[in-house]
ZATI-350158 format. One record per residue (C-alpha): residue in three letters; x, y, z. Coordinates in nm, 3 decimals, padded with zeros to 5 digits. Layout:
ALA	X	Y	Z
...
// end
This chain:
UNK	24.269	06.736	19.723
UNK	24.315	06.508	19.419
UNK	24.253	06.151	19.448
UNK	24.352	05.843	19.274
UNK	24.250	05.502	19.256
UNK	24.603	05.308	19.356
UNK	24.539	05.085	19.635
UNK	24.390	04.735	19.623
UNK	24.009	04.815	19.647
UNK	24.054	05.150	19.781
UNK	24.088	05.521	19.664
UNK	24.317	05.707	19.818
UNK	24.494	06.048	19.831
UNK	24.825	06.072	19.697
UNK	25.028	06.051	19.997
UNK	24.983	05.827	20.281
UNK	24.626	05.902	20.491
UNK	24.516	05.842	20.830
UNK	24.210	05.579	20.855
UNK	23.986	05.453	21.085
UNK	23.831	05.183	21.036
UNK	23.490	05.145	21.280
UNK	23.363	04.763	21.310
UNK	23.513	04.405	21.314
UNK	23.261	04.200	21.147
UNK	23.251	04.037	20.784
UNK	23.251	04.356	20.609
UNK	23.495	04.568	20.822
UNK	23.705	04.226	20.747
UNK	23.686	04.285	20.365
UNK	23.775	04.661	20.391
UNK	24.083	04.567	20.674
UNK	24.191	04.390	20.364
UNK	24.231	04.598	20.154
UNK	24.408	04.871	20.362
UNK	24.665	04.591	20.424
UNK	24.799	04.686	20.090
UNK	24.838	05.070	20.183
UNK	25.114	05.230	20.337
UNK	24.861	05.432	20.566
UNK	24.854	05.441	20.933
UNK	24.507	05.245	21.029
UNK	24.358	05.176	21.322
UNK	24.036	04.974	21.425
UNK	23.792	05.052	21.661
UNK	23.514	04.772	21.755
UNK	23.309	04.654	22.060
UNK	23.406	04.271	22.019
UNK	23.555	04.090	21.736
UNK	23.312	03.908	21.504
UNK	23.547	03.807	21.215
UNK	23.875	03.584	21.311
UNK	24.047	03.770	21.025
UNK	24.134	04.022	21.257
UNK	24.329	03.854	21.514
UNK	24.488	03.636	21.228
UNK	24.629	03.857	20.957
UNK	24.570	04.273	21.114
UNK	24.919	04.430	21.229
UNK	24.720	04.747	21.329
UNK	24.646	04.899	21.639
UNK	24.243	04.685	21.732
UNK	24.106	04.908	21.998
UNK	23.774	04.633	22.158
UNK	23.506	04.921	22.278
UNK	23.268	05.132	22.223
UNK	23.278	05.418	21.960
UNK	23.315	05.749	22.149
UNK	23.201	06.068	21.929
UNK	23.585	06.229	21.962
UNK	23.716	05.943	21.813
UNK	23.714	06.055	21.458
UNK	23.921	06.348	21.565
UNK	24.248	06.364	21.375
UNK	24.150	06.103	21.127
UNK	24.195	06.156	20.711
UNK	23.989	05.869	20.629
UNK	23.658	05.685	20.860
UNK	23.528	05.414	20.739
UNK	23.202	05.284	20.922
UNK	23.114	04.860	20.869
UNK	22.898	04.823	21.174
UNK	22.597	04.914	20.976
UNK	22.466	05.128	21.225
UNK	22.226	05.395	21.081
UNK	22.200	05.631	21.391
UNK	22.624	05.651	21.397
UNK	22.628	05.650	21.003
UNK	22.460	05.961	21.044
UNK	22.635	06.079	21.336
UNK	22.945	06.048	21.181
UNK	22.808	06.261	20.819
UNK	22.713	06.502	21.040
UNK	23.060	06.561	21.196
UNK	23.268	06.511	20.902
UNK	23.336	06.846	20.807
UNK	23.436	06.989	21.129
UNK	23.646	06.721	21.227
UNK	23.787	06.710	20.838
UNK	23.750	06.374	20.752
UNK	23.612	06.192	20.458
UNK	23.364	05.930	20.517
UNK	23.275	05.611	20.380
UNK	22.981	05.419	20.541
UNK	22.924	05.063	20.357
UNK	22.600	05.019	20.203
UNK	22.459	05.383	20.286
UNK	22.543	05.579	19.983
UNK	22.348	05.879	20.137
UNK	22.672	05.880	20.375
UNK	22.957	05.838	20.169
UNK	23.219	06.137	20.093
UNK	23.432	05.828	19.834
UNK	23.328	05.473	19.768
UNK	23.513	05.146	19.727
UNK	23.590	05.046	19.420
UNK	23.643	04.631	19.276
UNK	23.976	04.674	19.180
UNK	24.229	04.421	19.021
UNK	24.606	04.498	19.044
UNK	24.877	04.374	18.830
UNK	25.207	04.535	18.957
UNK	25.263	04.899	18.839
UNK	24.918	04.843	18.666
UNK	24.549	04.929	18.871
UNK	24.206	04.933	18.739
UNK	23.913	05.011	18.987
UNK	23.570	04.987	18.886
UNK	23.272	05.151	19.080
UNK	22.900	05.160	19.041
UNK	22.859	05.445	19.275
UNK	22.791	05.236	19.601
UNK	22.501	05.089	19.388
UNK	22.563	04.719	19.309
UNK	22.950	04.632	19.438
UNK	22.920	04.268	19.360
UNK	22.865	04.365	18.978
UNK	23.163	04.596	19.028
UNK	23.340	04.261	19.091
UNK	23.213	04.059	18.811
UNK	23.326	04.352	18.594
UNK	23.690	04.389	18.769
UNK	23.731	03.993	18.716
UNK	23.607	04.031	18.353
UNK	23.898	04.285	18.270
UNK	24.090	04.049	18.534
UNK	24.083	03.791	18.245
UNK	24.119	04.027	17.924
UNK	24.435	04.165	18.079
UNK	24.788	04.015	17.964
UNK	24.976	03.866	18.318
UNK	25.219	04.163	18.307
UNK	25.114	04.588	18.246
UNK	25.193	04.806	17.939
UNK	25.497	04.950	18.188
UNK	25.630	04.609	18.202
UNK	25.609	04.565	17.838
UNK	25.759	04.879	17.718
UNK	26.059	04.814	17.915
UNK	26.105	04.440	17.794
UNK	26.043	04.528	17.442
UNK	26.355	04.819	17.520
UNK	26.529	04.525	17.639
UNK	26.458	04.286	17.352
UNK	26.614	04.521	17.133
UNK	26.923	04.518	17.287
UNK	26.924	04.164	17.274
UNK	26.851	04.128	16.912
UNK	27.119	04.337	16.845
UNK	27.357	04.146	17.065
UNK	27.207	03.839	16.930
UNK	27.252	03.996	16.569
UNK	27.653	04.046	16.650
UNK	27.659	03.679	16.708
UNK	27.511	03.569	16.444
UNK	27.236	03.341	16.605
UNK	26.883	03.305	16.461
UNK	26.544	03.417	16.645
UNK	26.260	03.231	16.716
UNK	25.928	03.138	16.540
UNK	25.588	03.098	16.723
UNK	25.317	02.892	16.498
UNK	25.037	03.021	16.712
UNK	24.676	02.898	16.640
UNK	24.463	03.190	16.721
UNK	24.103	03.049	16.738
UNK	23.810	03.151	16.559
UNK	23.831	03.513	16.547
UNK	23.769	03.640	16.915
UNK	23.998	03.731	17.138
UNK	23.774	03.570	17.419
UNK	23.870	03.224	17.251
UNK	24.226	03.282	17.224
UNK	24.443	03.075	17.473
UNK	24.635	03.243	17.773
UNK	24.957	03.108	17.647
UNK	24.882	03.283	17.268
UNK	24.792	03.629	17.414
UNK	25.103	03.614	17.635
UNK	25.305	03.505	17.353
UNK	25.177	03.794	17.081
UNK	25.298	04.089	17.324
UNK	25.644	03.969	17.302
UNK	25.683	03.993	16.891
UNK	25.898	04.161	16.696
UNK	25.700	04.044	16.328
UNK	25.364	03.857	16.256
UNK	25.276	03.717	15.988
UNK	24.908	03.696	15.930
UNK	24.660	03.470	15.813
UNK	24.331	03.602	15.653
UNK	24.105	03.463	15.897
UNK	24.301	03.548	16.202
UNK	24.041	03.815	16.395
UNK	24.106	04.191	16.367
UNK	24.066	04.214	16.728
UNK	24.308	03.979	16.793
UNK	24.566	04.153	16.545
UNK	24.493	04.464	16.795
UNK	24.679	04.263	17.050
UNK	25.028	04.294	16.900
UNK	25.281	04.541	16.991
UNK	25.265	04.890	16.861
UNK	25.614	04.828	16.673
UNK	25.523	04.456	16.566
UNK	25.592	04.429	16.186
UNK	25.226	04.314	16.073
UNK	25.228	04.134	15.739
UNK	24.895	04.003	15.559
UNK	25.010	03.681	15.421
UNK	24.660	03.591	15.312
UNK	24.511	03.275	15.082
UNK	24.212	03.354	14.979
UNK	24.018	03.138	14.709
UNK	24.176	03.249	14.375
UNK	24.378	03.522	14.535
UNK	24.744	03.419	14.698
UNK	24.955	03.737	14.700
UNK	25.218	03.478	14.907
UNK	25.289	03.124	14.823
UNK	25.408	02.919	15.087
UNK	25.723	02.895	14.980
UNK	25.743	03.307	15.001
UNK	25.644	03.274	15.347
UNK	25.849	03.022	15.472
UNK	26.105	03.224	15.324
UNK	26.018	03.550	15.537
UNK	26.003	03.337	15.844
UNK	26.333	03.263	15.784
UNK	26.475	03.557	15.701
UNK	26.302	03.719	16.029
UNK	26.400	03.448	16.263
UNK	26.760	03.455	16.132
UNK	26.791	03.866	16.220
UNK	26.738	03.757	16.544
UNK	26.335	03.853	16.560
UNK	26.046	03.701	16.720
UNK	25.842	03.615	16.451
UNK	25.480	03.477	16.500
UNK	25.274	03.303	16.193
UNK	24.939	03.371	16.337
UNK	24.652	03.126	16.199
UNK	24.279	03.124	16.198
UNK	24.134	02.790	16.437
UNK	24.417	02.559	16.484
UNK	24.711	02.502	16.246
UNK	24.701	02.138	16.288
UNK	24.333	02.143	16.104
UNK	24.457	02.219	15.740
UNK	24.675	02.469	15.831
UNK	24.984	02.403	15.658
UNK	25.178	02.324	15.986
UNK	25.374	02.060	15.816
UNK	25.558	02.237	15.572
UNK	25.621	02.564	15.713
UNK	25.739	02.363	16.105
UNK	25.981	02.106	15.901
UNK	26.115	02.406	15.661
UNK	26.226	02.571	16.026
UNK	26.325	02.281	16.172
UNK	26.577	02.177	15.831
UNK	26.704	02.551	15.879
UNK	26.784	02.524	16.240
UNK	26.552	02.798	16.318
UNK	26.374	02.764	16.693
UNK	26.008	02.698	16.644
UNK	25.695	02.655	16.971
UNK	25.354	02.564	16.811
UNK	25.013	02.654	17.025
UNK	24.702	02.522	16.939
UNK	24.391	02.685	16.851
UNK	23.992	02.613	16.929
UNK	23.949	02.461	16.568
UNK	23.638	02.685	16.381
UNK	23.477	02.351	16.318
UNK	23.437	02.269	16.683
UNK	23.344	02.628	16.792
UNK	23.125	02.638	16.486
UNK	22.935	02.317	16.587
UNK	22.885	02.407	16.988
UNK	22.741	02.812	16.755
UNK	22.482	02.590	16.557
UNK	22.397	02.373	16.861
UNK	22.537	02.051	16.702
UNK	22.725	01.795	16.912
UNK	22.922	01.556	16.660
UNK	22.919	01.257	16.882
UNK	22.594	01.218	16.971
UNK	22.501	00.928	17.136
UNK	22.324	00.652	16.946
UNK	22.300	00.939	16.630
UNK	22.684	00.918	16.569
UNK	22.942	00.714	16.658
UNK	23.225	00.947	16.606
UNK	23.320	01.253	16.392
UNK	23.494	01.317	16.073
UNK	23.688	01.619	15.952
UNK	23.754	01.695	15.533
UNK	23.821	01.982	15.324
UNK	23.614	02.003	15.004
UNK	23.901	02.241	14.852
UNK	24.246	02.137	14.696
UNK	24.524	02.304	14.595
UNK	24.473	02.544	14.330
UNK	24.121	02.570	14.435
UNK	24.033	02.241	14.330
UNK	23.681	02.035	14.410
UNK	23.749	01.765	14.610
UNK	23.485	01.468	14.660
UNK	23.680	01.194	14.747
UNK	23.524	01.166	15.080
UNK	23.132	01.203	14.964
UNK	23.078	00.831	14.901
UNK	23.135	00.767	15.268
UNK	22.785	00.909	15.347
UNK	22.596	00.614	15.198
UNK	22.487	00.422	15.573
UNK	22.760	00.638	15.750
UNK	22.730	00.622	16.093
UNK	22.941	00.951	16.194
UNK	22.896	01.322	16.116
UNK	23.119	01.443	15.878
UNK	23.243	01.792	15.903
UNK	23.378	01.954	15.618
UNK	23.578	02.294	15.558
UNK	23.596	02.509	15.295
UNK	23.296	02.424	15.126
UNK	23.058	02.740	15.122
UNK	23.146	02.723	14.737
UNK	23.094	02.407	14.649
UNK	22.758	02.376	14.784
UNK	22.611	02.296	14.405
UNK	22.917	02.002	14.379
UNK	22.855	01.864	14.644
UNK	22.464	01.827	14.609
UNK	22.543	01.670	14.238
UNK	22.815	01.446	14.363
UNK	22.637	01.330	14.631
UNK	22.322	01.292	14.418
UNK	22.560	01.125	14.166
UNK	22.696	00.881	14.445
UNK	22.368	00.776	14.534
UNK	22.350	00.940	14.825
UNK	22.040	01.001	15.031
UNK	21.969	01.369	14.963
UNK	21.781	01.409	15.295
UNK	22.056	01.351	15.517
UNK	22.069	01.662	15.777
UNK	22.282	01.948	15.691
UNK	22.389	02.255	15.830
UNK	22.622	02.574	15.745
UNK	22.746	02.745	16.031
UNK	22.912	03.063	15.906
UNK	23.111	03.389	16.016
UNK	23.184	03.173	16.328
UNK	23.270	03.383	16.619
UNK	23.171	03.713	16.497
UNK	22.852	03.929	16.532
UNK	22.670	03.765	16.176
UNK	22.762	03.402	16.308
UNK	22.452	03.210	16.102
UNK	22.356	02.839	16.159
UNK	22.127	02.725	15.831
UNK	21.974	02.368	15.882
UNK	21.823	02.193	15.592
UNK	21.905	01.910	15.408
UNK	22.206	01.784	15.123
UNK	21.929	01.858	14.933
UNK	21.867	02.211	15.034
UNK	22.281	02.295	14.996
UNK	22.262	02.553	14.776
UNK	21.956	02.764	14.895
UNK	22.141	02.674	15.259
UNK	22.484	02.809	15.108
UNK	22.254	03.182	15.006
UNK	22.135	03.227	15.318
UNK	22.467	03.263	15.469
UNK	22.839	03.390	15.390
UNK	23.191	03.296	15.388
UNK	23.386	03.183	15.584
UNK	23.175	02.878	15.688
UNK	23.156	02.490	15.789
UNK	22.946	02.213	15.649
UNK	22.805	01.968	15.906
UNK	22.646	01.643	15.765
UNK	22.452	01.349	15.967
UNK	22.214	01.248	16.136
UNK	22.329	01.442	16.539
UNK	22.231	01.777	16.320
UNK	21.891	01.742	16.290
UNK	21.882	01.708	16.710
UNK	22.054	02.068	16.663
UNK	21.685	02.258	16.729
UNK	21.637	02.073	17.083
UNK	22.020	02.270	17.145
UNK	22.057	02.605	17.243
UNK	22.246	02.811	17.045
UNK	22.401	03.135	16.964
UNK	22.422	03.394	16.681
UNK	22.101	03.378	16.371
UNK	21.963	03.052	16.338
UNK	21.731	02.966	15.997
UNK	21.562	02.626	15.928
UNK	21.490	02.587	15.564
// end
């Protein structure tokens, strides 16, 4: 006999089983349940009723005495919650003449099948088991994938996605335009990527991709999505904007779902300006998400909290890069008796720069510093030091990274933290 797991926390044969169900406490409640969502004939056998459960919400036949040894006769399926050792083994001991399986909870040593923590999402199932062992971490695990999972299964995907195409080509034939999704997509892990983004990239027809949007995240997209790398890198743009606003356009107006996918949030430097009033002038149907912004999920990495109280009064967020890859310092004489942190993007390589401009300013070169680099990602490094110190803080770490400058930093090393962590 093959089984499968199909039922809500429950494996089951392939066609509809017998089951008897022996108990009406808490835990017999939890298993009644579950067979609520099978299309198997159950009854329930129990000398009183301990959980109201039962009389509220159990359309099955409730039998209120004692267990009799013949009544496992004729049964697929027994499953013993009284937690009664001497009829646990009673009912092992029987199973194969009488030709049921058994399942008695929390005694492993008696169990022909265990329950599995299973999370259902129409046509989809996944059961997890630990082999009777630990089911409450067979929960935690179900309600992890639980909150991985997109809202609807891969069946339900692969038939919209047949259906989208014959709307695109119906909406081709009439000459309308698509629509374009400006979708923040965090700092690089899918785990910080809103609900409403990871809904929105399985219904795509095209994506256009930002260098610093997370590979793992890219692995969401359809199978047929159209993936273009529409990278700027320092020194290195392969697409100007105006090329991409240009593709968006061209997608949207073949009737596509096109989504410009960006690293952290695209209202923090992220263009969002030019390439949302460039649709808008065109007619084209735009929805913008936001992001978690890499500078505040870099600052929570490194421990930092940018509005500390009575160590800053608020926060401030710069680039130190221009177009063309251009040094900008307009913002570094605000650090002489500045009562906020500044945060500042993009400026891994002009650690030097900034040091001499600052030092060139007359700033105080022992203000607290910190890089927090490859935020979100398995080399994530916090360096604390001082404006001083940029440079030797700026080897000890990589790109991409955030500069964090005040006085809340040095209170970083009383804050947990994750990833490496170096003090110079």
């Amino acid at each position: 006999m093959v089984f499968i797991f199909i039922m809500h926390v429950l494996p089951v044969a392939l066609t509809p089983k017998r089951i008897l169900l022996i108990g009406a406490g808490r835990v017999a409640a939890q298993k009644a349940r579950a067979l609520l969502d099978s299309d198997c004939e159950i009854a329930v056998i129990a000398r009183s009723i301990r959980d109201p459960f039962f009389l509220a919400a159990f359309p099955h036949p409730l039998h209120l005495r004692a267990f009799a040894p013949d009544d496992a006769r004729g049964w697929d399926i027994v499953i013993d919650a009284t937690g009664d050792r001497t009829l646990s083994k009673r009912l092992w001991e029987r199973r194969k003449a009488l030709g049921y399986w058994l399942n008695c909870v929390d005694i492993p040593e008696y169990c022909d099948f265990y329950f599995g923590a299973t999370y259902r999402n129409h046509d989809l199932c996944v059961s997890v088991s630990t082999g009777g062992a630990s089911p409450r971490y067979a929960q935690r695990i179900r309600d992890l994938i639980a909150a991985t999972l997109p809202e609807r299964d891969t069946v339900f995907y692969r038939e919209l996605r047949e259906s989208r195409k014959s709307e695109r080509k119906q909406v081709e034939n009439r000459g309308q335009t698509g629509k374009v999704f400006l979708i923040g997509c965090g700092p690089g892990s899918r785990e910080q990527l809103t609900l409403k983004a990871l809904k929105t990239l399985k219904f795509l027809d095209v994506a256009l991709i930002d260098a610093l949007v997370g590979r793992e995240i890219v692995e969401l997209l359809p199978e047929d999505c159209r993936r273009i790398d529409v990278s700027k890198r320092k020194g290195c743009q392969q697409f100007p904007q105006e090329t991409i606003n240009a593709m968006m356009l061209d997608h949207a107006r073949q009737g596509f779902r096109v989504g410009r996918l960006k690293g952290g949030d695209p209202l923090v430097f992220g263009r969002l300006f030019e390439e949302a009033t460039f649709l808008s002038r065109h007619g084209v149907a735009l929805e913008i998400m936001n992001g978690i912004s890499a500078f505040l999920s870099g600052c929570l990495a490194g421990g930092i909290t940018p509005t500390l109280r009575d160590y800053s009064a608020g926060a401030l967020v710069v680039s130190a890069h221009l177009r063309e890859t251009r040094f900008n310092s307009d913002w570094i004489p605000l650090l002489k008796d500045f009562p906020y942190t500044l945060i500042v993007l993009m400026a891994h390589s002009f650690a030097g720069k900034i040091r001499e401009a600052a030092q060139n300013a007359g700033v105080p070169l022992d203000i607290p510093a910190a890089f927090v680099s490859k935020i979100d990602s398995p080399g994530q490094t916090t360096v604390i030091g001082t404006l001083e110190k940029l440079e030797t803080m700026a080897r000890h770490c990589d790109k991409p990274a955030i500069l964090v400058i005040g006085k809340a930093v040095a209170k970083a090393l009383e804050m947990p933290h994750t990833g490496k962590r170096i003090t110079l």
